[in-house]
C-alpha positions as CSV (number, residue, x, y, z in Angstrom):
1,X,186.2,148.1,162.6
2,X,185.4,146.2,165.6
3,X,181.8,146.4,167.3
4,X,182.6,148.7,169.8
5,X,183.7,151.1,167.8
6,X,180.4,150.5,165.3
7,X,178.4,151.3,168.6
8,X,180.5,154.2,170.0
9,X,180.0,155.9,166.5
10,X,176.2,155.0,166.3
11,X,176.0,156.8,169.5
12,X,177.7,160.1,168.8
13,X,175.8,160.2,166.0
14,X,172.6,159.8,168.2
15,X,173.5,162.4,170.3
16,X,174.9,165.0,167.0
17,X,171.5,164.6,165.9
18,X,168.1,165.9,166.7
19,X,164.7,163.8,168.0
20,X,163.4,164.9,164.3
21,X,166.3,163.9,162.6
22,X,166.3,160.9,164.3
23,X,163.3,160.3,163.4
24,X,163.3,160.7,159.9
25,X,166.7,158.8,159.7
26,X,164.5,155.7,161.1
27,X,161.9,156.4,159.3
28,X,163.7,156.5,155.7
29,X,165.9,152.9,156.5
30,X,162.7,151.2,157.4
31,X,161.0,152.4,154.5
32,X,164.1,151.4,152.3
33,X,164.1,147.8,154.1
34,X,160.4,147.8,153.2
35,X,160.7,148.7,149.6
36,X,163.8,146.2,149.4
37,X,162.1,143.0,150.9
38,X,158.3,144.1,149.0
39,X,160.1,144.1,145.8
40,X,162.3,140.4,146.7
41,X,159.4,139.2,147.8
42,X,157.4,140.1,144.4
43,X,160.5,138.7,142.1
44,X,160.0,135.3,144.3
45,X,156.4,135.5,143.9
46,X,155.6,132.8,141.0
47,X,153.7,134.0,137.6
48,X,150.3,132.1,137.3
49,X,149.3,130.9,134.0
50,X,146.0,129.4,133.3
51,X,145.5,125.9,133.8
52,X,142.0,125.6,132.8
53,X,138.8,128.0,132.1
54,X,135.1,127.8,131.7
55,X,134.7,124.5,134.1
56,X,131.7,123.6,135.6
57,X,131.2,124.1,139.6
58,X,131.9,119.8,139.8
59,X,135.2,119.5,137.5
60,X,136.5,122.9,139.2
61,X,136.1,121.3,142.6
62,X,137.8,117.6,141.7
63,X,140.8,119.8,140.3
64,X,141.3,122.1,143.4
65,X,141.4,119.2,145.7
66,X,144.1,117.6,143.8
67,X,146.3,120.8,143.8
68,X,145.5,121.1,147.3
69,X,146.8,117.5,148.2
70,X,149.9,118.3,146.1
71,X,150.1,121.3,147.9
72,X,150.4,123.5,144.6
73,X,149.7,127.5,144.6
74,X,146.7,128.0,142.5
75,X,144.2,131.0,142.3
76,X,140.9,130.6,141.4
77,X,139.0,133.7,138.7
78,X,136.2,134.2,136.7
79,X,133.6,133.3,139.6
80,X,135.2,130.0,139.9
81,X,135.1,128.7,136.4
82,X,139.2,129.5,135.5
83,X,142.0,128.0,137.7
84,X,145.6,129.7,137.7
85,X,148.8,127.8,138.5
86,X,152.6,128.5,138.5
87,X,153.9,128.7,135.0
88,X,156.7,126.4,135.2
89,X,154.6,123.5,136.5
90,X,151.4,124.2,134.1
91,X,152.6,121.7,131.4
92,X,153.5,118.8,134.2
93,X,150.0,119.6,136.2
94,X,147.9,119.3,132.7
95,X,149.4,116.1,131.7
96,X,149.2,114.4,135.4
97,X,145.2,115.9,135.7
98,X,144.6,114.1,132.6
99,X,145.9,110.9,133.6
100,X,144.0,111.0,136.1
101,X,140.9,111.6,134.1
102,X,140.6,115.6,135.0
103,X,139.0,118.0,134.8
104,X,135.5,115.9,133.6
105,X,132.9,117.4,132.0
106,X,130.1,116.6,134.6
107,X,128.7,113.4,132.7
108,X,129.6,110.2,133.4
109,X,130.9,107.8,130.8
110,X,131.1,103.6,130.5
111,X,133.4,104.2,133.8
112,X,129.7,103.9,135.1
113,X,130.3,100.2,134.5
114,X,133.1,99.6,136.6
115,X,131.2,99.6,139.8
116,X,128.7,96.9,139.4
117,X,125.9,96.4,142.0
118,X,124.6,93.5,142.6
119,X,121.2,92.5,141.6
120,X,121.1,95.4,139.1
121,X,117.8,94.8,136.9
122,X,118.0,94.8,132.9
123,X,116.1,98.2,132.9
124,X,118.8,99.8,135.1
125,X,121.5,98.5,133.0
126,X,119.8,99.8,130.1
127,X,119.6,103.3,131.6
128,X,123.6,103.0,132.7
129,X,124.3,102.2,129.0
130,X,122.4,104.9,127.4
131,X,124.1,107.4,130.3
132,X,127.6,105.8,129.6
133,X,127.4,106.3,125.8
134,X,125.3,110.1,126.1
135,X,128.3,110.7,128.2
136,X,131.2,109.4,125.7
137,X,129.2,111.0,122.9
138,X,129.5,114.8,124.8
139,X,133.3,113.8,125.5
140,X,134.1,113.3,122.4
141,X,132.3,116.7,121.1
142,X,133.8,118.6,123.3
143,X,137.3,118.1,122.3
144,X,136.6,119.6,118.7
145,X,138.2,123.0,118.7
146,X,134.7,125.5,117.9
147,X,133.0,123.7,120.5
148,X,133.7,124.6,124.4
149,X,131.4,122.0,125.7
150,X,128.3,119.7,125.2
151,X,125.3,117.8,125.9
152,X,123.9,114.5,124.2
153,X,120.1,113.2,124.9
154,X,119.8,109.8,123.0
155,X,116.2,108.4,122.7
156,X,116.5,104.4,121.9
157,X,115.0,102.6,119.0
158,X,112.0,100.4,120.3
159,X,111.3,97.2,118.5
160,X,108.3,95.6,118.6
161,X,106.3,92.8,117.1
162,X,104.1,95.4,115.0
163,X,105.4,97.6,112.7
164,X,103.1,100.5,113.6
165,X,104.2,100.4,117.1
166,X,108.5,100.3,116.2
167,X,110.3,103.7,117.1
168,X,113.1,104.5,115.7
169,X,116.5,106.1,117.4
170,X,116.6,109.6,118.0
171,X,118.8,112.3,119.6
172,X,119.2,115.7,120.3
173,X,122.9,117.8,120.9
174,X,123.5,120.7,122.7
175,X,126.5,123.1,122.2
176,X,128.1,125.7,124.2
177,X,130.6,127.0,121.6
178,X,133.6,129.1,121.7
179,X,133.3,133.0,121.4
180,X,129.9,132.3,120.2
181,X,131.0,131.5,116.8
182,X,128.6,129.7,114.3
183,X,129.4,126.4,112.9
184,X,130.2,126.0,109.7
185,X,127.7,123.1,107.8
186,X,130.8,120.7,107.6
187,X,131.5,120.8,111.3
188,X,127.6,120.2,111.7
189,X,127.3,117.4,109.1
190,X,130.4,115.6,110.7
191,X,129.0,116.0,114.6
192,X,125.2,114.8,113.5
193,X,126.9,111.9,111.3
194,X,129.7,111.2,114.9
195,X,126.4,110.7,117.0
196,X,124.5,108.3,114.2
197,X,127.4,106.1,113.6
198,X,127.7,105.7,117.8
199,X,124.4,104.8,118.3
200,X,122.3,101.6,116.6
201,X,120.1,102.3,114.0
202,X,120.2,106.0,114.4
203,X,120.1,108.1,111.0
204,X,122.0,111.4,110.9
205,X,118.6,113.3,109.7
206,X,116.8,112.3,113.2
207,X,120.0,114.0,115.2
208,X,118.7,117.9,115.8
209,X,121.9,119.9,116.9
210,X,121.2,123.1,118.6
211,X,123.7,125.6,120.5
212,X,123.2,127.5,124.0
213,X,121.0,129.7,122.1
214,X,118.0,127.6,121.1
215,X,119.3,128.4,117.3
216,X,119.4,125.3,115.4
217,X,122.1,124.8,113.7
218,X,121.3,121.1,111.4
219,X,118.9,121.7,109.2
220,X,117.4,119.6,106.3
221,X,119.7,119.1,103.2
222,X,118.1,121.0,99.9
223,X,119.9,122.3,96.6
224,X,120.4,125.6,98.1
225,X,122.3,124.0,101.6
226,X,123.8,121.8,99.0
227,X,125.2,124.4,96.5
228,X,126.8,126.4,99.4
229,X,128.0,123.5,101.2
230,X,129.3,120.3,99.6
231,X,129.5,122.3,96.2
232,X,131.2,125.6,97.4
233,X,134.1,123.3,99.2
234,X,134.7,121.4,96.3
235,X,134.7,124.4,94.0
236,X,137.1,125.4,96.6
237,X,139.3,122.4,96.6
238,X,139.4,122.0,92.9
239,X,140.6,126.1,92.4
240,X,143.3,124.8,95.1
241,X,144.5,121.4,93.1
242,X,144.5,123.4,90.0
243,X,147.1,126.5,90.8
244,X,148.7,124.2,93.4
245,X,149.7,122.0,90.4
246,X,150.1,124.9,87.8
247,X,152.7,126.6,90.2
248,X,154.1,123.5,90.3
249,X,154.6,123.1,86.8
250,X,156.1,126.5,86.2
251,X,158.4,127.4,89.0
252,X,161.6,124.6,87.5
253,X,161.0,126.7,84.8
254,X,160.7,130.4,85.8
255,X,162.2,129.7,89.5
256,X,160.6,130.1,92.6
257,X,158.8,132.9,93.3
258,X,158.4,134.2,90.2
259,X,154.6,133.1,89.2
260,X,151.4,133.8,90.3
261,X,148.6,131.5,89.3
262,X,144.5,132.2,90.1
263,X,142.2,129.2,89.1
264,X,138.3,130.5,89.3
265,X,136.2,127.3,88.7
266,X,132.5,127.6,88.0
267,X,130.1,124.4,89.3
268,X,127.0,123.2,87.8
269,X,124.6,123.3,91.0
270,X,121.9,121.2,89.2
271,X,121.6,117.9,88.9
272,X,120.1,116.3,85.7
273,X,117.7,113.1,85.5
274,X,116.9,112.0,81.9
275,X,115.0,108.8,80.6
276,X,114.8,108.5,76.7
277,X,112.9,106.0,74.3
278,X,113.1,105.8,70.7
279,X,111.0,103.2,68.3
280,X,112.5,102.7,65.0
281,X,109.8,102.4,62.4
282,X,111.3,99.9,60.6
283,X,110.1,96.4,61.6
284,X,112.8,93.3,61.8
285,X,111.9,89.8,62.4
286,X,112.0,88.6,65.7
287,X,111.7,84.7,65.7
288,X,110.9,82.5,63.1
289,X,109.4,78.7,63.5
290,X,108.8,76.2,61.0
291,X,107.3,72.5,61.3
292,X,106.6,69.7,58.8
293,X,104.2,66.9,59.1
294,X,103.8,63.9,56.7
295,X,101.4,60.6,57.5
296,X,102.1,56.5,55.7
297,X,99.5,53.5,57.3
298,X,101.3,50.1,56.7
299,X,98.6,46.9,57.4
300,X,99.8,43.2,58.2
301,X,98.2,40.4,56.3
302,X,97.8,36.6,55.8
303,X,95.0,33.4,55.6
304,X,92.3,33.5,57.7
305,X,91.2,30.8,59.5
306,X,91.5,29.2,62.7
307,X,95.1,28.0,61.6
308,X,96.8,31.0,61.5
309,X,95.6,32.0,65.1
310,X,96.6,28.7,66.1
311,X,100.3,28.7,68.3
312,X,103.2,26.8,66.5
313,X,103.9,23.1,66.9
314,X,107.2,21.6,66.9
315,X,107.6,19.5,64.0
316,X,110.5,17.8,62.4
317,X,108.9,18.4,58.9
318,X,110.6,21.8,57.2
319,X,109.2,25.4,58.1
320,X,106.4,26.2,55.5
321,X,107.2,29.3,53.4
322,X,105.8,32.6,55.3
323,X,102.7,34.0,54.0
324,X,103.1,37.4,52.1
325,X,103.0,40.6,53.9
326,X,100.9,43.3,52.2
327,X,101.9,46.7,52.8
328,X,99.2,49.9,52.2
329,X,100.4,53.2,52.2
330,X,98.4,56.2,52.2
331,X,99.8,59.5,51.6
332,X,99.8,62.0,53.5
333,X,102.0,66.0,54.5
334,X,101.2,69.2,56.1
335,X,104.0,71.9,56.8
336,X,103.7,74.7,59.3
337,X,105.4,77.9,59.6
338,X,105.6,81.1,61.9
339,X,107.4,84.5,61.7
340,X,107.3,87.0,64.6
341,X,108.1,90.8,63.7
342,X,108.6,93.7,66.6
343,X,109.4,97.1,66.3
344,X,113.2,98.1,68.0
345,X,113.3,100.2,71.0
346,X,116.4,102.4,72.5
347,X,115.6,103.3,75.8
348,X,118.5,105.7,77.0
349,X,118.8,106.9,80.9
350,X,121.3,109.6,81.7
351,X,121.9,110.9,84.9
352,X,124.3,114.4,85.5
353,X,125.3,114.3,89.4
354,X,125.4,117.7,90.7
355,X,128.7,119.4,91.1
356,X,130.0,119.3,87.5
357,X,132.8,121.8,86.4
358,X,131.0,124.0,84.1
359,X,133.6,126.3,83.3
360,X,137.3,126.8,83.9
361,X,139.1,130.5,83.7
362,X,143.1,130.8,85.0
363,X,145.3,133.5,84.9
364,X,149.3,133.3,85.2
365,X,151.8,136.5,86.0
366,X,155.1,135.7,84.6
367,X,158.1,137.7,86.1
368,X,160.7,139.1,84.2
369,X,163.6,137.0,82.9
370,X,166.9,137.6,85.8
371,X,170.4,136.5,85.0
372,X,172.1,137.1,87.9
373,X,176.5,138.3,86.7
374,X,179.7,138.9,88.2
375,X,181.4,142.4,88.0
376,X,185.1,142.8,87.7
377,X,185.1,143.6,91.4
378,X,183.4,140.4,92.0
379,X,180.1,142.0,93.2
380,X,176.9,140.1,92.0
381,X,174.6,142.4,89.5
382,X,170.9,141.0,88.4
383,X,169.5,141.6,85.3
384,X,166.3,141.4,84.1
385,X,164.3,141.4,80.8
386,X,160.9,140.8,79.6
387,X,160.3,137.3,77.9
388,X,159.6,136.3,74.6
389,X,156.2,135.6,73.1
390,X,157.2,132.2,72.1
391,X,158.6,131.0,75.7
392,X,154.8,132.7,76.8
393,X,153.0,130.7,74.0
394,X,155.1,127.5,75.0
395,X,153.8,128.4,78.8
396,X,150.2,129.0,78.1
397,X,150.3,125.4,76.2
398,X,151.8,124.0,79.3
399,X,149.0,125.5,81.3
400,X,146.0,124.1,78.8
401,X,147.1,120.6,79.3
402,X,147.7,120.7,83.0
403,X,144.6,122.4,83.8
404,X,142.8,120.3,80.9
405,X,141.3,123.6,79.4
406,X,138.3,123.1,76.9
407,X,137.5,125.6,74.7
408,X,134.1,124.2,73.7
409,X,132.9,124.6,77.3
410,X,134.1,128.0,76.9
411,X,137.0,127.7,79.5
412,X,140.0,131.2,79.5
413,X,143.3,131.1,80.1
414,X,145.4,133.8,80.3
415,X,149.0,133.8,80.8
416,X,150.5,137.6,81.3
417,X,154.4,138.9,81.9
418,X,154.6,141.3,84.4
419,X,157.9,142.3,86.2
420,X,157.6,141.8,89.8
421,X,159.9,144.3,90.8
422,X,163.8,144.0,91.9
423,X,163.9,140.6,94.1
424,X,167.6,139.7,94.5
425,X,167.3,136.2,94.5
426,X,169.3,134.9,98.3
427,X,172.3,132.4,97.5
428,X,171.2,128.7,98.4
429,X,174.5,128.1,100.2
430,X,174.4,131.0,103.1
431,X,172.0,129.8,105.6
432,X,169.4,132.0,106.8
433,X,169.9,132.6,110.5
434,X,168.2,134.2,113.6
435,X,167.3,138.4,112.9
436,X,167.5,140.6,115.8
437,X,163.6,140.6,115.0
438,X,163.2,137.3,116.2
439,X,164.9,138.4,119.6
440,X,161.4,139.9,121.3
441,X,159.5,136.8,120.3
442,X,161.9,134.4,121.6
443,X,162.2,136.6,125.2
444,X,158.7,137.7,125.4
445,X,157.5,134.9,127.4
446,X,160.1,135.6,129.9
447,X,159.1,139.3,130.2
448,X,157.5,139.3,133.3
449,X,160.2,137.8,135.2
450,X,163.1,139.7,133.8
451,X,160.7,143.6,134.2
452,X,160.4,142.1,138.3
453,X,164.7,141.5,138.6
454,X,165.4,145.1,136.8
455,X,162.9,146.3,138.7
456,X,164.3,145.3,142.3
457,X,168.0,146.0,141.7
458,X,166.9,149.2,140.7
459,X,165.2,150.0,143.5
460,X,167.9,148.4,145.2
461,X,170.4,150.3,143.8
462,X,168.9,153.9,144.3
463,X,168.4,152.8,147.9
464,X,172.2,152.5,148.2
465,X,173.3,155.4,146.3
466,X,170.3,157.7,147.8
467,X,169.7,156.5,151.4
468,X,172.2,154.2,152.7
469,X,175.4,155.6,151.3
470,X,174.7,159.1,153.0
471,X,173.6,157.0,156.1
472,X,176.7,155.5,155.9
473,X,178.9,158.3,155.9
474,X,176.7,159.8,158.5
475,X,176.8,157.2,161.0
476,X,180.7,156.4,160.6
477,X,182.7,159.6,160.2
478,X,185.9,160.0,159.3
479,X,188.0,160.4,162.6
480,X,190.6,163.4,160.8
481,X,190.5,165.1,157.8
482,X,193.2,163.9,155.2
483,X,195.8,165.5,154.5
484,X,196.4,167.6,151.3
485,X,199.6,168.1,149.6
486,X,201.1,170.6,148.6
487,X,200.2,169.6,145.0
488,X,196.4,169.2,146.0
489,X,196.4,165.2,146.4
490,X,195.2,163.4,149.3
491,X,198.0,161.8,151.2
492,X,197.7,158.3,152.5
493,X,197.5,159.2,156.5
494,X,194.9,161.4,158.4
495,X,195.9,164.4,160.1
496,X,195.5,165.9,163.6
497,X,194.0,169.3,164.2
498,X,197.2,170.7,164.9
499,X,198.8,169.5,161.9
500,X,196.1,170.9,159.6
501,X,196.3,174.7,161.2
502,X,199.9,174.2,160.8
503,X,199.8,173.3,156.9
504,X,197.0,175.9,156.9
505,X,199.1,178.7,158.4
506,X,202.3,177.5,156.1
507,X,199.4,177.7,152.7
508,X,198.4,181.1,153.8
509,X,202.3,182.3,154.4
510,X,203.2,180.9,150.6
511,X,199.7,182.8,149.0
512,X,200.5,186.1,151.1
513,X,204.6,186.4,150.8
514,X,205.8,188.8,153.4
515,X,203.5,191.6,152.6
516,X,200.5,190.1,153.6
517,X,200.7,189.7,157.4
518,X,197.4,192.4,157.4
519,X,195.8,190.6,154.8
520,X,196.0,187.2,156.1
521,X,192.7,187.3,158.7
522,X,190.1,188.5,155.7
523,X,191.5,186.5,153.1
524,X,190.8,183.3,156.2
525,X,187.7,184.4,156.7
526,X,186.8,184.4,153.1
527,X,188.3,180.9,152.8
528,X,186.0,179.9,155.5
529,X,182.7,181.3,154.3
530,X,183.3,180.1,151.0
531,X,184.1,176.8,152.1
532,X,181.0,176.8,155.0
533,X,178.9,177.4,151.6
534,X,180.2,174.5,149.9
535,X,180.5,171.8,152.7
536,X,178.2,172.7,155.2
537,X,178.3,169.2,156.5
538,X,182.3,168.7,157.0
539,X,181.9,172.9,159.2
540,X,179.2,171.2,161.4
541,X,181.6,168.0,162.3
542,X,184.5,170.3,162.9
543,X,183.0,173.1,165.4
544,X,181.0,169.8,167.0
545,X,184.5,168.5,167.9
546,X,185.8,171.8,168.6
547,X,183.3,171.7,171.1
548,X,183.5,167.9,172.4
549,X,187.4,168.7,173.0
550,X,186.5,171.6,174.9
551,X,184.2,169.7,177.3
552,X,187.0,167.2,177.6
């Protein structure tokens, strides 16, 4: 259909029409149009996911400004503390903010260092350190999953010539935690014990650790802190070992599945210090010294006179004989001894560190023995039967020497068979695939988008089929009626006026016969009203050209 005739048949159907049906014609396709571009508009309208929450008035501002020079969408919530971006660039804008070193949290680290002023005095570098590392320190915090942000004051040791006058490090944290959730001692110990290892000569008892609150949360260690912290985790981690290595033991044997193993450990909380001395009455000797002493006097002699003082001459004559030697010996011995004796001593010192398993009690569920058969028709069929009291005695020995069980200390273990119902154990060879269940997880995150496309060609679709289809038909007429056949289907070619009250007159001869020439005007009439009941529409288009033809 060419324009002219588009126009021609917009016009007659101007002028067919009333100012008030006109109107509300107009008024229905722009309100369709409307409805049809909102809803397009909403489907092309991205879904904002959060890209970050609870930031500080500084870090919110140095993130806007970077979406703004990337020109991204964003919305900003929560009085300017949560920033919203498209979901499909959420991951990419997170991992470019933090290259770039967003969002901060409002304290500046060592990157105070890498503007350097010159003539900076010792005292201002001192400050720019202890800023730098109180701003590492709340960093570092903050990234620990209980904790939503934080705050570090560090107080400095001071040295100094005089021991009285020396200060040692101290400092004080500040945490703004998540959901306002307490911290659990661990988490505590490890943050005071983070901040004294970062900071020189700094002891983890001089860090005080409060939250938003004023509640202090690090608190001095005593045996009551220490039986519910230190000792209650390893009582904990020991249960764990044990049924983790019991269950391990016993499902080659029973398969998996099939066992249930609860380890309930009891700790010594005490500690015990003990010092013993014993003295054995028995005396033993401890050194033993011994010395002998004996005195002989031996005296030269020979003829007095001035010619045995007199030095020798040298003479050819032959040596005179020697004079005699007298020897005088007086006797003379004295012996000496000592002996020392002590007493032994034993002097014992135990000590018992705190913490010591005490007691031991486990208890093992067995399942039922399954064999698992072949019918004749090839169907598998599990049985199941209760086991034996040796095969539980031969487990429950297995058990004691796994666990190390001690009867002296009083330790229990008991080792029960009870049928866990009817399991039918799934073949190892048929892979376990994707359940319909698993459909609404794996679409859910795509809800949103595919609720807005059903949404719009829905609306879309009723707008055709309700507004524009009847507008349609209304605003491009057929021309002729089509013709009917004789065996009521609608022949290929329209049909003038004259060629309908012709197969008219020709239907009404063949329903008549001959004898109904009277009949023939009520029995049209009839026809007519019946037919001006049903199609009110097609009555009003014919008597309107009835009347156009007239005019013409």
């Amino acid at each position: 259909m060419n324009p002219d005739q588009i126009l021609a048949h917009l016009k007659r159907l101007t002028t067919t029409l009333t100012p008030r049906q006109l109107a509300s014609l107009v008024g229905v396709f722009v309100a369709v149009v409307a409805v049809v571009g909102g809803s397009a508009y909403w489907v092309s309208t991205p879904t904002y996911t959060l890209l970050y929450s609870d930031l500080d008035a500084e870090s919110a501002g140095a993130v806007v400004t970077r979406l703004k020079a990337a020109k991204i969408p964003y919305q900003i919530e929560e009085g300017s503390r949560a920033i919203r971006v498209p979901a499909d660039r959420v991951d990419e804008l997170r991992l470019d903010m933090a290259s770039q070193g967003l969002p901060t949290s409002g304290r500046i680290g060592f990157e105070v260092f890498d503007r350097t002023a010159f003539g900076t005095t010792e005292f201002l570098e001192h400050v720019n350190y202890r800023r730098g590392l109180e701003g590492e320190l709340a960093r570092t915090i903050g990234t620990l999953a209980e904790v939503s942000s934080a705050r570090v004051h560090i107080a400095l040791a001071k040295e100094s010539l005089f021991v009285s006058d020396a200060q040692e490090a101290k400092a004080s944290v500040v945490l703004k935690l998540r959901n306002n959730k307490p911290l659990a001692a661990s988490t505590v110990n490890g943050i005071a014990g983070l901040v004294a290892a970062s900071v020189e000569s700094l002891r983890p008892e001089a860090v005080v650790i409060v939250d938003t609150f004023g509640r202090p949360l690090s608190q001095a260690k005593g045996e009551e802190d220490e039986a519910t912290g230190a000792s209650l985790e390893r009582q904990q981690r020991i249960e764990r070992e044990l049924a983790t290595r019991v269950v391990a033991l016993l499902e080659p044997v029973v398969g998996p599945g099939h066992v249930r193993v609860n380890v309930s450990a009891r700790l010594d909380i005490q500690s015990q210090e003990e010092t013993e001395e014993r003295w054995d009455p028995t005396t033993v000797v401890r050194s033993r010294q011994a010395s002998s002493d004996s005195a002989a006097s031996t005296a030269a002699g020979g003829i007095a006179g001035a010619r045995a003082n007199a030095p020798p001459t040298a003479s050819t004559a032959p040596p005179a004989a020697p004079a005699p030697v007298l020897s005088v010996a007086a006797p003379g011995a004295r012996t000496t001894e000592t002996t020392n004796y002590e007493v032994s001593k034993l002097t014992r010192h135990t000590i018992v560190p705190q913490g010591q398993l005490s007691r031991l009690s486990v208890a093992v569920i067995l399942d039922d023995e399954r064999a698992t058969t072949r019918a004749a028709s090839g169907e598998a069929q599990v049985t199941s039967k209760p086991r034996s009291a040796e095969d539980i005695e031969r487990i429950q020995h297995l058990v004691a020497a796994a666990v190390g069980l001690d009867p002296e200390r009083g330790d229990q273990l008991t080792v029960e068979n009870v049928s866990f119902g009817d399991q039918a154990p799934l073949p190892e060879d048929e892979p376990i695939g994707p359940t319909w269940m698993e459909i609404p997880r794996q679409v859910a995150p795509y809800a949103p988008q595919i609720i807005r496309v059903v949404s719009v060609l829905t609306i879309a679709l009723l707008a055709v089929v309700m507004v524009l289809r009847p507008m349609m038909r209304a605003a491009f007429p057929a021309p002729r009626l089509q013709a009917v056949a004789a065996d009521g289907t609608v022949g290929p070619s329209a049909r003038t006026v004259a060629e309908m009250e012709g197969a008219i007159e020709a239907e009404l001869d063949a329903a008549l016969g001959p004898i109904g020439e009277g009949r023939r005007l009520p029995v049209l009439a009839k026809r007519i009203a019946r037919r001006a009941e049903e199609k009110p529409e097609e009555l009003a288009r014919l008597v309107r050209t009835w009347l156009a033809e007239e005019d013409r």
